[in-house]
MMTF fields as JSON, N, C-alpha, C and O atoms, coordinates in Angstrom:
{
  "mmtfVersion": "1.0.0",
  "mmtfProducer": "UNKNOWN",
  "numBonds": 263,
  "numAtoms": 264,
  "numGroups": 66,
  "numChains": 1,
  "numModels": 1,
  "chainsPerModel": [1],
  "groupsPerChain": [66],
  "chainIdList": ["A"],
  "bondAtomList": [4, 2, 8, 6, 12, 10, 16, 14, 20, 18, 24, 22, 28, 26, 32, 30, 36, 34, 40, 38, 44, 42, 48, 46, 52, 50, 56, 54, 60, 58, 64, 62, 68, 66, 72, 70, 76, 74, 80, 78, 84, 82, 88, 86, 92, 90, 96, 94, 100, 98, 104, 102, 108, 106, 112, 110, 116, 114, 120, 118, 124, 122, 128, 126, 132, 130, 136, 134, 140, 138, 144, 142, 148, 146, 152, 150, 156, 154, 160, 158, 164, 162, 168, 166, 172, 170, 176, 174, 180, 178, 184, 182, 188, 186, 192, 190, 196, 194, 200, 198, 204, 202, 208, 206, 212, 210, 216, 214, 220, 218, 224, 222, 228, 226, 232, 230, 236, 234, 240, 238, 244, 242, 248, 246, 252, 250, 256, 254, 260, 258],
  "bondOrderList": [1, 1, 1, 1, 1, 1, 1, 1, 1, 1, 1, 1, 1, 1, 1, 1, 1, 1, 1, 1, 1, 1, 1, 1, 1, 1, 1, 1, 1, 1, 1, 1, 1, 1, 1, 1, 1, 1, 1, 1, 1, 1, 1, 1, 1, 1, 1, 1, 1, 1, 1, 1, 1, 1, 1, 1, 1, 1, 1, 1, 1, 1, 1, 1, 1],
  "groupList": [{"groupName": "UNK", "atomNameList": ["N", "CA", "C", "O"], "elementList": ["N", "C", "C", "O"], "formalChargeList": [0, 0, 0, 0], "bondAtomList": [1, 0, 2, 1, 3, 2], "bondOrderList": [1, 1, 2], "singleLetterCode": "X", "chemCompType": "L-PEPTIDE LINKING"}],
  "groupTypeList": [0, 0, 0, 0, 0, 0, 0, 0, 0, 0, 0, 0, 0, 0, 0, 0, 0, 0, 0, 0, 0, 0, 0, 0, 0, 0, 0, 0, 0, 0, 0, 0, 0, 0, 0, 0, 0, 0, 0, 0, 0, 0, 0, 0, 0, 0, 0, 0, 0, 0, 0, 0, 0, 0, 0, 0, 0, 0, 0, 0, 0, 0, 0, 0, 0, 0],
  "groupIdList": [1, 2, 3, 4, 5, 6, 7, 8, 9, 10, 11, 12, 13, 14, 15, 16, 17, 18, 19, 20, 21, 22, 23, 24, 25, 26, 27, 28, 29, 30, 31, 32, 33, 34, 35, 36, 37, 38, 39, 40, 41, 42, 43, 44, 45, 46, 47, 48, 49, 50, 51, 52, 53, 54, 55, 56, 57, 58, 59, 60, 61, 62, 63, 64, 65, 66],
  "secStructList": [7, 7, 7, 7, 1, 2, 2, 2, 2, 2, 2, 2, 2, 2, 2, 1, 7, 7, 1, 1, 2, 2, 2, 2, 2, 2, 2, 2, 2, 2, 2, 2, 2, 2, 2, 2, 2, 2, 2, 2, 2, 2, 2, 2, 2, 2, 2, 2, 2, 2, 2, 6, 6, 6, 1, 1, 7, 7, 4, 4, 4, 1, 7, 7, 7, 7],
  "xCoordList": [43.165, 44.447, 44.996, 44.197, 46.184, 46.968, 47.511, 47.86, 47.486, 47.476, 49.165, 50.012, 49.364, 51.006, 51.683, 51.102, 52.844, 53.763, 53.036, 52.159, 53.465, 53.022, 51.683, 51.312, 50.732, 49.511, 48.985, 48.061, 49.937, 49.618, 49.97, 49.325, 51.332, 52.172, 51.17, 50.69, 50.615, 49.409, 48.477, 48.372, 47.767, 46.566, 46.919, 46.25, 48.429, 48.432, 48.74, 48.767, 48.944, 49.589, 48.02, 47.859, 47.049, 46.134, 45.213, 44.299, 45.624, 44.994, 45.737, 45.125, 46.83, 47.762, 46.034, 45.097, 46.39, 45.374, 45.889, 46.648, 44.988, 45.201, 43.786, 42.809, 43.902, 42.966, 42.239, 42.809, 41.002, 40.424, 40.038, 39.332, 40.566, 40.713, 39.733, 40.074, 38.39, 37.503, 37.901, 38.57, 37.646, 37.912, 39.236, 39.105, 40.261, 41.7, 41.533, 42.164, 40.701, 40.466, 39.387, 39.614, 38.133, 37.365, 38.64, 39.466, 38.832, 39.955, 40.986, 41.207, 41.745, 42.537, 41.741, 42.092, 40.519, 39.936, 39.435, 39.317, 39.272, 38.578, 39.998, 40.096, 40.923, 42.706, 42.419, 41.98, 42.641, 42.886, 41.969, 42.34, 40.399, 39.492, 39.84, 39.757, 40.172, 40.371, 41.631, 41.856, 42.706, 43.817, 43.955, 44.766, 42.806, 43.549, 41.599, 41.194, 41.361, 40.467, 41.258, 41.245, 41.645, 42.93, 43.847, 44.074, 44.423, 45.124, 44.417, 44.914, 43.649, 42.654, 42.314, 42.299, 42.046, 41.505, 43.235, 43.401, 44.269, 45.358, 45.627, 45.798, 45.587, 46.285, 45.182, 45.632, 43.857, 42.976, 43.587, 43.826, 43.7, 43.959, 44.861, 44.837, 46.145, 47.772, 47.388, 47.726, 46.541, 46.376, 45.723, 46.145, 44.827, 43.427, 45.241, 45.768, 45.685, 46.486, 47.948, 48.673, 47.94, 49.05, 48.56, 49.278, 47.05, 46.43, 46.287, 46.459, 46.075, 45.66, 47.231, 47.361, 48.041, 49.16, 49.806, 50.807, 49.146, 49.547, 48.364, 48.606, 47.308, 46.387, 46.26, 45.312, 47.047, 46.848, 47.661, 47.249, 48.855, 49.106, 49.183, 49.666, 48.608, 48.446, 49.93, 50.857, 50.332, 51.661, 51.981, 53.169, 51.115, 51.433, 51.594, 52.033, 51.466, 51.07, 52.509, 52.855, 53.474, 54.865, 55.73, 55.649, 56.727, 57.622, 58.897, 59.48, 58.949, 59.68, 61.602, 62.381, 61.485, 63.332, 63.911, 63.354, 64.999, 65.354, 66.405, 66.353],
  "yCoordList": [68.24, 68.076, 69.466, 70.149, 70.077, 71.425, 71.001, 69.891, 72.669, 72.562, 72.427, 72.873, 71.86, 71.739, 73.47, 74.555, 73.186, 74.552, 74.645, 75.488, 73.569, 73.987, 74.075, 74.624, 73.479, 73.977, 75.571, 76.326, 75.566, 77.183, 78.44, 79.488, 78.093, 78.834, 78.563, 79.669, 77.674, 77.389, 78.38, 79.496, 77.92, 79.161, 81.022, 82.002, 80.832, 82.633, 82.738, 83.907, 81.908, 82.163, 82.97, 84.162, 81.931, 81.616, 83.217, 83.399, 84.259, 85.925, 86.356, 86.609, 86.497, 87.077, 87.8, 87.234, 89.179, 89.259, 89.481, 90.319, 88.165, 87.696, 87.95, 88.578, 87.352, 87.304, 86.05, 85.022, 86.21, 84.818, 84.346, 83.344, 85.184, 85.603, 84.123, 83.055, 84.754, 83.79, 82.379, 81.702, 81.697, 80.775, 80.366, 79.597, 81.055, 79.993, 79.905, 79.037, 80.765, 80.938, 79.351, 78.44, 79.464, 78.076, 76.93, 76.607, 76.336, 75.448, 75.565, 74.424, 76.443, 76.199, 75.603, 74.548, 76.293, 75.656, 74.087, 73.09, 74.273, 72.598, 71.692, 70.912, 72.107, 71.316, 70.977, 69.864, 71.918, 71.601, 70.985, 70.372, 70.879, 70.128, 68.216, 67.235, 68.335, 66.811, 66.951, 65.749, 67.54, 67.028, 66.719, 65.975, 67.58, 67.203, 65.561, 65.054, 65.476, 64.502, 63.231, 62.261, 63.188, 62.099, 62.047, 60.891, 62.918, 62.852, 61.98, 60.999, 62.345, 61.905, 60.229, 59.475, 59.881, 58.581, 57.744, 56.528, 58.754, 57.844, 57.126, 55.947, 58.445, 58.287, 57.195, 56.049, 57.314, 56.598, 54.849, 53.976, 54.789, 53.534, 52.867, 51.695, 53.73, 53.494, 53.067, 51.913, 53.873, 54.097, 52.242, 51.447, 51.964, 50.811, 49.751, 49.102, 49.781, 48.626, 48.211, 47.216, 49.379, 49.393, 48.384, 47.475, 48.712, 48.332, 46.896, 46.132, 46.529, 44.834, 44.131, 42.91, 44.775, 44.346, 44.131, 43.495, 44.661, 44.707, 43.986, 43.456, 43.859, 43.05, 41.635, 40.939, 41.124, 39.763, 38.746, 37.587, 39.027, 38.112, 37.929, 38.72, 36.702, 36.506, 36.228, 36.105, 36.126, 35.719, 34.379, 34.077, 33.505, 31.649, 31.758, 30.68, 32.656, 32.997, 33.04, 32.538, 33.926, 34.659, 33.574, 32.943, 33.432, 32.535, 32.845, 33.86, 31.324, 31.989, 31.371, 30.68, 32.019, 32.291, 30.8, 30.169, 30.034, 28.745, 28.347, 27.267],
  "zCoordList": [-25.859, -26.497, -26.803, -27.443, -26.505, -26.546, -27.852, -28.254, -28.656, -29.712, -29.942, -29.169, -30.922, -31.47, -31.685, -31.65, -31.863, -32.744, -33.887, -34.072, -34.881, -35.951, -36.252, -37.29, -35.269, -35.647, -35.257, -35.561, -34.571, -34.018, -34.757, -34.789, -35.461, -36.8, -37.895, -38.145, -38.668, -39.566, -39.127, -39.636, -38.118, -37.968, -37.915, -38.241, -37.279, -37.287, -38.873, -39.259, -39.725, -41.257, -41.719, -41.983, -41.705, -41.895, -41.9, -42.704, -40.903, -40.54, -41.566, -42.604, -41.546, -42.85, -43.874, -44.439, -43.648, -44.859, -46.635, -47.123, -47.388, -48.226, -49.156, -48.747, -50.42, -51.018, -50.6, -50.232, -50.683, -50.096, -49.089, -48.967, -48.081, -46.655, -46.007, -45.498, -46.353, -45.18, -45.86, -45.08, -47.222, -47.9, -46.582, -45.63, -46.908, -46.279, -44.803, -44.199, -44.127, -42.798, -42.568, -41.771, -43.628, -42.879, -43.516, -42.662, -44.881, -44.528, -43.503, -43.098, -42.873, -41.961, -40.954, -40.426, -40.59, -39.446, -39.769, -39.057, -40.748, -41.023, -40.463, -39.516, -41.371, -41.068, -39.853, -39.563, -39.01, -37.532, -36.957, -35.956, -37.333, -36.569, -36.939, -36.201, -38.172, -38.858, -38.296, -38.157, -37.83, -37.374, -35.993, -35.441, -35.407, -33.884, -33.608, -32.562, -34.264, -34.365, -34.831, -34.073, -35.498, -36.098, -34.978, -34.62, -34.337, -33.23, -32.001, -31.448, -31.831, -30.621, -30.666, -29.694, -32.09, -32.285, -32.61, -32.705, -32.718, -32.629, -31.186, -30.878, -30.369, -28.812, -28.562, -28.548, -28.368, -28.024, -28.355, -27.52, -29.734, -29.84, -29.723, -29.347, -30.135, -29.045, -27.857, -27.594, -26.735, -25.383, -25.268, -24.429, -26.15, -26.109, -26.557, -25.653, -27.545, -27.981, -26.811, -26.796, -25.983, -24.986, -23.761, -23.346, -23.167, -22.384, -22.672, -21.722, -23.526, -23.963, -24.003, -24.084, -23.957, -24.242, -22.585, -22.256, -21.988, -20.32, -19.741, -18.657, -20.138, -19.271, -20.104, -19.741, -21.132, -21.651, -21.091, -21.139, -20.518, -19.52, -18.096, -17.286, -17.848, -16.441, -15.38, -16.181, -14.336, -13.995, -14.096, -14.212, -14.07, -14.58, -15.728, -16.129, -16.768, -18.054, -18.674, -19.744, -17.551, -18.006, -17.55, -16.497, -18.681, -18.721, -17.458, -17.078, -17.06, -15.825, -16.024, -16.681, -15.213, -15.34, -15.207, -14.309, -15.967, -15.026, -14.196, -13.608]
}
């Protein structure tokens, strides 16, 4: 999965040297691992709920024109 804009603007924020530095550096990285993981199990199940939605009817199944 290619990373977003804004996830990409987040992580360069993220070098900015700051106080705390490594601290905001592993949360940013954590962000992005739980985000593009949440991403993944979305498409996945969009992808799984699209598929059932195209293979549940048969053509005797579909109402026909009169």
């Amino acid at each position: 999965m290619r990373f977003t804009a804004f996830e990409v603007r987040r992580l360069i924020i993220l070098l900015a040297p700051l106080a705390e530095r490594e601290e905001r550096i592993r949360h940013g990285l954590a962000w992005s691992a739980y985000r593009r993981l949440h991403q993944a199990i979305a498409r996945a199940c969009h992808r799984r709920s699209r598929a059932r939605q195209h293979t549940t009817h048969t053509p005797s199944e579909l109402p026909q024109p009169p």
